[in-house]
Each structure stands twice: as C-alpha cells, then as structure tokens.
C-alpha positions in Angstrom: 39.4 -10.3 112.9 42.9 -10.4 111.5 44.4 -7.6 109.2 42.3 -7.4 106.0 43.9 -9.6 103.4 42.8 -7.4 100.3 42.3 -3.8 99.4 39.6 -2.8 97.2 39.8 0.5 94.9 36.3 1.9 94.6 36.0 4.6 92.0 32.6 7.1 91.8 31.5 10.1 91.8 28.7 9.6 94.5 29.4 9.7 97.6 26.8 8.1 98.7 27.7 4.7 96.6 31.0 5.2 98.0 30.2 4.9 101.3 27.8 2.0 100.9 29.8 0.2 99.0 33.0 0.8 101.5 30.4 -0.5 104.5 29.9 -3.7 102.9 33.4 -4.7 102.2 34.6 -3.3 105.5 32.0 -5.7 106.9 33.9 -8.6 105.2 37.5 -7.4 107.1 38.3 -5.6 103.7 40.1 -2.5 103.3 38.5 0.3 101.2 40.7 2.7 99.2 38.1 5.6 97.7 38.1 8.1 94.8 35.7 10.1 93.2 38.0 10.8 90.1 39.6 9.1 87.7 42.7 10.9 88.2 42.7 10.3 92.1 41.9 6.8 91.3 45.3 6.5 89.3 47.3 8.7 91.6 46.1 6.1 94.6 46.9 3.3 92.5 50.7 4.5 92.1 51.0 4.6 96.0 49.2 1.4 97.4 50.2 -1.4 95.1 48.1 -3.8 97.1 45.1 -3.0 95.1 43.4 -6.6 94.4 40.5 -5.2 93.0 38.8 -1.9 91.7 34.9 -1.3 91.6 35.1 1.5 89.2 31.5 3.5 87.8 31.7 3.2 84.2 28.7 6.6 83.6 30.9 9.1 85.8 31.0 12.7 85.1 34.1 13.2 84.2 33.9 10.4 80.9 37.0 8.9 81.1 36.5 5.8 82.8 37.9 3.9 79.5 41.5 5.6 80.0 41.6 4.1 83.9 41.2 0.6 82.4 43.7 1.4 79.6 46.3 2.3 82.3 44.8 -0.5 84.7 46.0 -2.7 81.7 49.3 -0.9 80.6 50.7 -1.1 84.2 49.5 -4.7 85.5 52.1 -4.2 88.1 49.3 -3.1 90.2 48.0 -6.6 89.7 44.2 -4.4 90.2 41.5 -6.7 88.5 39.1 -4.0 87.1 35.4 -4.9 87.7 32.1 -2.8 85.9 29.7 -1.6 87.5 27.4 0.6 86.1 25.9 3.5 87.7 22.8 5.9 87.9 
C-alpha cells in the first residue's frame, strides 16, 4: 500500500474504543490521529491540518463535546467533517 490518503481524528475517552476503532481504519491504509480529550483533540487539530474526518464520542466525561464541533465549525480551515458517534 501507498501512503494513506486521509487522516482520521478519533476523539474518546476509552481506550479501548480508541484502539479498535484506529485498527479498523489502519486496516483501510488510513492514518489514525487519537485523543482522549477534547482539549487534545483541538490542540491536534491546530498541528495536523490534514484532518479529513473526526469520529468524536458525543457522552464523554469531560461534557464538552458540543464546544469541539463549535470550534470544528468556527475554524473550517481544518476542512475536519465531524461525525457522531455515540458512546457507552
């Protein structure tokens, strides 16, 4: 395989859903950018602006998974297209 051709941002605070969800797209030649916090997820966002996508946990512990989609949207630079998904 080639060099991927996207990188996904996967944001939750399981690790374990992390790392399941990172096998699967590395499976499909994609790179995998995690964090378990909002804040990291933002702070990674500012330095890889390749981000295509971002599989972000809308119940984690730290309830402010609205404010990442606000910023998502305020700085569409990124060009990230936010995606749900909802966690246990």
């Amino acid at each position: 395989m080639g060099a991927p051709k996207y990188d996904v941002l996967i944001v939750d605070d399981d690790e374990d859903i992390r790392k399941q969800i990172k096998a699967y797209f590395e499976s499909g030649n994609i790179r995998v950018i995690m964090a378990s916090t909002i804040k990291g997820a933002i702070a990674l966002s500012h330095k890889n602006h390749h981000i295509t996508m971002a599989l972000i946990d809308w119940k984690m512990r730290e309830a402010e998974t609205p404010p990442l989609f606000r910023y998502i949207k305020e700085n569409a630079e990124h060009r990230m297209i936010p995606y749900v998904y909802t966690g246990s």
